[in-house]
Each structure stands twice: as structure tokens, then as C-alpha cells.
C-alpha positions in Angstrom: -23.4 -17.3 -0.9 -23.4 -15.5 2.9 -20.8 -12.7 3.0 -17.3 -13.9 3.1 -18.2 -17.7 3.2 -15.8 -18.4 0.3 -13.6 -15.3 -0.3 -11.4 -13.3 2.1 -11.8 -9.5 2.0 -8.6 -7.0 1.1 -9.3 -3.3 1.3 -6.6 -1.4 -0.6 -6.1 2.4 -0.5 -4.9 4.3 -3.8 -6.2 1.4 -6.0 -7.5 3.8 -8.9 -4.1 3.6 -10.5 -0.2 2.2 -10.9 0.6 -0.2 -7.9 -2.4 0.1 -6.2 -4.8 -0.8 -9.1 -2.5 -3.7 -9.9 -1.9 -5.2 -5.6 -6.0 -5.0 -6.1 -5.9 -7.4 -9.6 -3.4 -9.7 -7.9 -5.8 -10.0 -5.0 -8.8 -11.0 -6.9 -6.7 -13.5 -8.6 -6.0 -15.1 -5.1 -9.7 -15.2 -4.0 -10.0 -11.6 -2.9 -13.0 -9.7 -2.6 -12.0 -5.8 -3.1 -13.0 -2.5 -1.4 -11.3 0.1 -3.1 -10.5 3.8 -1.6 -9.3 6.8 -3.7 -9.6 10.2 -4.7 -10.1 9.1 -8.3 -13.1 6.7 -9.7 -11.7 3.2 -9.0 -13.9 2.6 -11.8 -11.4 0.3 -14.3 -10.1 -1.4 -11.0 -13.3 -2.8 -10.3 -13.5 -3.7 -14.0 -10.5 -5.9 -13.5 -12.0 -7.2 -10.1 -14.7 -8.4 -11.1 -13.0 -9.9 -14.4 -10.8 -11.5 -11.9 -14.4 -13.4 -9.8 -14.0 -10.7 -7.0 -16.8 -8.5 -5.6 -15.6 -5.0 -5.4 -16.8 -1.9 -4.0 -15.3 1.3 -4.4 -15.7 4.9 -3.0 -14.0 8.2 -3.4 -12.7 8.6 0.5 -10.0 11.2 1.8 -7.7 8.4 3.6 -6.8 11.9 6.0 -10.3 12.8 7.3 -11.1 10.4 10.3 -14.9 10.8 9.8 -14.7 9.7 6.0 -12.6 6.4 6.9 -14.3 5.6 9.0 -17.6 5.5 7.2 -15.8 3.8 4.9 -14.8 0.9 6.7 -18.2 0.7 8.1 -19.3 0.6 4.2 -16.9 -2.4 3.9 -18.7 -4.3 6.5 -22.1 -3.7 5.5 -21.6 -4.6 1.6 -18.6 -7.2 1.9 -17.9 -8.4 4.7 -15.4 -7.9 7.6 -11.7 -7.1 6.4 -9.2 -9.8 6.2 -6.1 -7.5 4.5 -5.7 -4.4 4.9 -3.0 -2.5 2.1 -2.0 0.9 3.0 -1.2 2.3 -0.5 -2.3 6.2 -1.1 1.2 8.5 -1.3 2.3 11.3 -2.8 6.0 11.9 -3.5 6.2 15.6 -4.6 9.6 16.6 -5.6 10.8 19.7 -4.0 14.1 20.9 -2.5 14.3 21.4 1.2 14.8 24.7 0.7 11.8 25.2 -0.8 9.5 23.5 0.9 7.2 25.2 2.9 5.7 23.5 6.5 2.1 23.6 4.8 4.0 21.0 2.1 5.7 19.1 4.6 2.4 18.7 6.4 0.3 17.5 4.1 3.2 14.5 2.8 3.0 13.2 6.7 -0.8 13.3 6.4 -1.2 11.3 3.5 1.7 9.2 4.0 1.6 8.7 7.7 -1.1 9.7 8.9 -3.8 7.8 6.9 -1.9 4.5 7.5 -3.0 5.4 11.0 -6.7 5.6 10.3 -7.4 3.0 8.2 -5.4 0.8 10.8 -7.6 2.4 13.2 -10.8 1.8 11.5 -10.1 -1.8 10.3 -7.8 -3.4 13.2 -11.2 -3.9 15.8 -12.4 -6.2 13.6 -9.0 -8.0 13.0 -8.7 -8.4 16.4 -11.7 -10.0 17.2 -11.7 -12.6 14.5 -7.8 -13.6 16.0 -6.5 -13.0 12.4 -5.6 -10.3 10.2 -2.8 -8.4 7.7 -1.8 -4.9 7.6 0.9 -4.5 4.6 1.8 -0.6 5.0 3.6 0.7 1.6 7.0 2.1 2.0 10.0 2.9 -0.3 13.5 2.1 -1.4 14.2 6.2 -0.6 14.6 5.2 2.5 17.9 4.0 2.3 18.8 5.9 -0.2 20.5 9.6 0.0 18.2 11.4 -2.9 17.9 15.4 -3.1 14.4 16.6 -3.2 12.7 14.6 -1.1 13.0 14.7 2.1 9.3 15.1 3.3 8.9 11.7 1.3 12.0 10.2 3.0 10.7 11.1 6.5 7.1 10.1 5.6 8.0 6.8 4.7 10.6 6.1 7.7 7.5 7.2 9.9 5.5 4.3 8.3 8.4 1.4 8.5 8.8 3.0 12.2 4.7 2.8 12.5 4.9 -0.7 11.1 7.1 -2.3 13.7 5.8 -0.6 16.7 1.8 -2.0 15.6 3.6 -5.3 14.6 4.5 -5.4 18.2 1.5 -4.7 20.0 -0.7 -6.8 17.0 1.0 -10.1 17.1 -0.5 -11.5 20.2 -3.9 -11.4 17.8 -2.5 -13.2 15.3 -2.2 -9.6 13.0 0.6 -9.2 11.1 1.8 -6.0 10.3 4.6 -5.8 7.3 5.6 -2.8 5.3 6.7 -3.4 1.0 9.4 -1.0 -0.8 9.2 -0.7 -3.7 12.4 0.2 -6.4 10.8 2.8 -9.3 8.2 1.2 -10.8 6.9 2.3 -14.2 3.5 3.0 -13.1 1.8 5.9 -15.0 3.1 8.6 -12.6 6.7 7.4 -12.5 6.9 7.6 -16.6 5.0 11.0 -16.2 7.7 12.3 -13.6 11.0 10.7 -14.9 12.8 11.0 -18.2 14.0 8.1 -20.2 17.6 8.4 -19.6 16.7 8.0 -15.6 15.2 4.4 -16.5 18.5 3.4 -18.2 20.7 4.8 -15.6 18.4 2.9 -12.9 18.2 -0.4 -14.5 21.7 -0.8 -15.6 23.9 1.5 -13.1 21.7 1.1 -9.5 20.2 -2.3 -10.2 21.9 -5.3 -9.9 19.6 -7.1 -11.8 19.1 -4.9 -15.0 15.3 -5.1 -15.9 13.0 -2.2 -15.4 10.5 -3.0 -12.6 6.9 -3.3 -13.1 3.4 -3.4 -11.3 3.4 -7.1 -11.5 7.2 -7.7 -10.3 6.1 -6.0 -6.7 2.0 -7.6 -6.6 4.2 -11.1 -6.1 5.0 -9.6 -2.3 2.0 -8.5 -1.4 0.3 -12.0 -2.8 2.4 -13.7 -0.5 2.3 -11.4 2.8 -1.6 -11.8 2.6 -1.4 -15.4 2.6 -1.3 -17.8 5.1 2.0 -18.6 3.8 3.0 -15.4 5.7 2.0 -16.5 8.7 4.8 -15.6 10.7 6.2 -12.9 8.9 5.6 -9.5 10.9 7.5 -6.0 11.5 9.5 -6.7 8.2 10.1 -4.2 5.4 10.7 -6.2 2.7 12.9 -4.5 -0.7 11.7 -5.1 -3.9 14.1 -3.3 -6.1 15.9 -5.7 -8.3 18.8 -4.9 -5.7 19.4 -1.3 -6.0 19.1 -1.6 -1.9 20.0 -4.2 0.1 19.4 -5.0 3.8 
């Protein structure tokens, strides 16, 4: 089979784990061939890929350092293909009071948050462009409307990418790319049982919720299934909540 004859190519960043490992299984299922970036081994994602009829490569890439993306993405063409959809995943949400946190701190939230969404756009959107087709789906957060202590590098990260979103949704579209951001409520993923207590679950699901049921990987993979498809079409510079209704817009 020639490279990308019958499956379409989705590159997702932060797929070793949680929501990133399960946007990458949903993918597969829909005809996906994977390119995985992470600090971690993306080892058991590709596992699941390939259980799933996907090709996947993986690599251990710093989503911050513009040299290493972009030998990434070059990586991508040469083993699968060119890129079709592009999920901006990798995040870290480190939970420290304002008064506390130190510029060095701040810094590094915007570059993992922010800034790699920038590269990888960067290093994949060429391609996009000259094909006449693409998705970019950025990864954003219900914190955003939400008034939470303890967070506000993460808060201002992840207005920065629903801000970044619209602004390349705009200048995209005329290439047929759409650009669309996902927030996501809490999710149990691995790290959100590691960071949260039980008791924070309960008061989530039945106090903030309106829809009382604890969210997991697969209620959010349904979004990004659909923004990737051509069903999306028309759908660009939206940020879509996925939070059983604990924010509303």
C-alpha cells in the first residue's frame, strides 16, 4: 500500500498517557495512522494503535525545542506520510499559589502549553497548506472559565491557546484548515486520580456537574473523533466544553 493511500495521518502530542493515549486509540479506530510525541515511551499507545489497524510511530521529542519538532515532523513525513490532523495535547497543570510561583515556573507553563502548540503548528501547517486540507485541534480547559486558586499560570496558558486558536483559525481557513480548541471538565486520567482526593470527584460530579457522572477518556475522544472528520468541515475557531456542564457558553 503507497503511504497514506488508504489511511489519513493524526499526529498527537502527549499520547504516552491519560487523554492523549486515548484521542490516539480513538483515531486508529477511525482509520488513523499515528505519530506519537512525548517525553515518556509511547510504547503501550502504539500497542493499542496498531491493535486498532493503525501504523504508528513514536519518539521521545521536547514539544519546546524548535530543532527537535521539527525533526520530528520531518520523521512523520518520511515514515508515514504527510499529516492530516494535528492534536496539540502535551500540558502540565502544576498547582501552586500565585504567591508562590516563581517567573522561572510561570515560564516554563507558557512553554509547554503555549508555546509548543506554536511549533508543532509551525512544523506541520506547510504541509496542510499545500494539500488544501488540514485539522489543528489545540487542547484547552474548563479553568478557563472557571475562578480556581492555584492556578493561574495554567489559566493564562490555556486562554493563550483558545486566543492562539482563533487568531490561526482566521488566517487558516482560506486553506481549507481548521483550527479548533477541546476543554475538557476533570477527567480521571491517571494524573488527575494521582492529584485529586476522592471527596473532590463527588463534589465535582454531583455539586458542579449538571449531569452527575464522572468524566472519562472516552467521554472527551467522541469530540476530537468528530472535529477530525469531514463531518467537521466547517467548524473552525471554536472551543468546544466537554464537561458534563459544569461550564457553559
Amino acid at each position: 500500500m503507497a503511504l497514506n493511500e488508504a489511511r489519513r495521518v493524526a499526529v498527537v502530542s502527549g499520547a504516552a498517557t491519560g487523554l492523549g493515549r486515548a484521542y490516539s486509540q480513538r483515531l486508529a479506530q477511525d482509520g488513523f495512522d499515528l505519530a506519537l510525541a512525548d517525553l515518556d515511551p509511547c510504547d503501550e499507545t502504539c500497542t493499542e494503535v496498531e491493535a486498532a489497524g493503525g501504523r504508528c510511530l513514536s519518539r521521545i521529542v521536547d514539544v519546546t525545542d524548535a530543532g527537535a519538532v521539527q525533526k520530528f515532523a520531518a520523521e512523520v513525513a518520511e515514515h508515514l506520510g504527510p499529516c492530516d490532523v494535528l492534536v496539540n495535547n502535551a500540558g502540565i497543570y502544576p498547582i501552586v499559589g500565585f504567591d508562590d510561583l516563581t517567573f522561572d515556573e510561570y515560564r516554563r507553563v507558557m512553554e509547554v502549553n503555549v508555546d509548543s502548540v506554536f511549533l508543532m503548528v509551525k512544523a506541520f501547517v506547510d504541509g496542510m497548506r499545500i494539500r488544501g486540507s488540514g485539522r489543528i485541534i489545540n487542547i484547552a480547559t474548563q479553568v478557563i472559565s472557571m475562578t480556581l486558586p492555584n492556578v493561574a499560570a495554567y489559566t493564562a496558558s490555556k486562554m493563550a491557546v483558545v486566543g492562539l486558536t482563533r487568531a490561526m483559525a482566521k488566517e487558516l481557513g482560506p486553506h481549507n484548515i481548521t483550527v479548533n480548541a477541546v476543554s475538557p471538565g476533570l477527567v480521571r486520567t491517571e494524573t488527575n486520580i494521582a492529584m485529586n482526593p476522592p471527596e473532590i470527584w463527588e463534589m465535582v460530579k454531583t455539586h458542579s456537574q449538571v449531569i452527575p457522572r464522572t468524566l472519562m477518556p472516552g467521554d472527551i475522544t467522541g469530540v476530537i473523533s468528530f472535529l477530525a472528520s469531514e463531518d467537521a468541515s466547517l467548524v473552525t475557531g471554536q472551543n468546544l466544553y466537554v464537561n458534563a456542564g459544569a461550564v457553559m457558553s
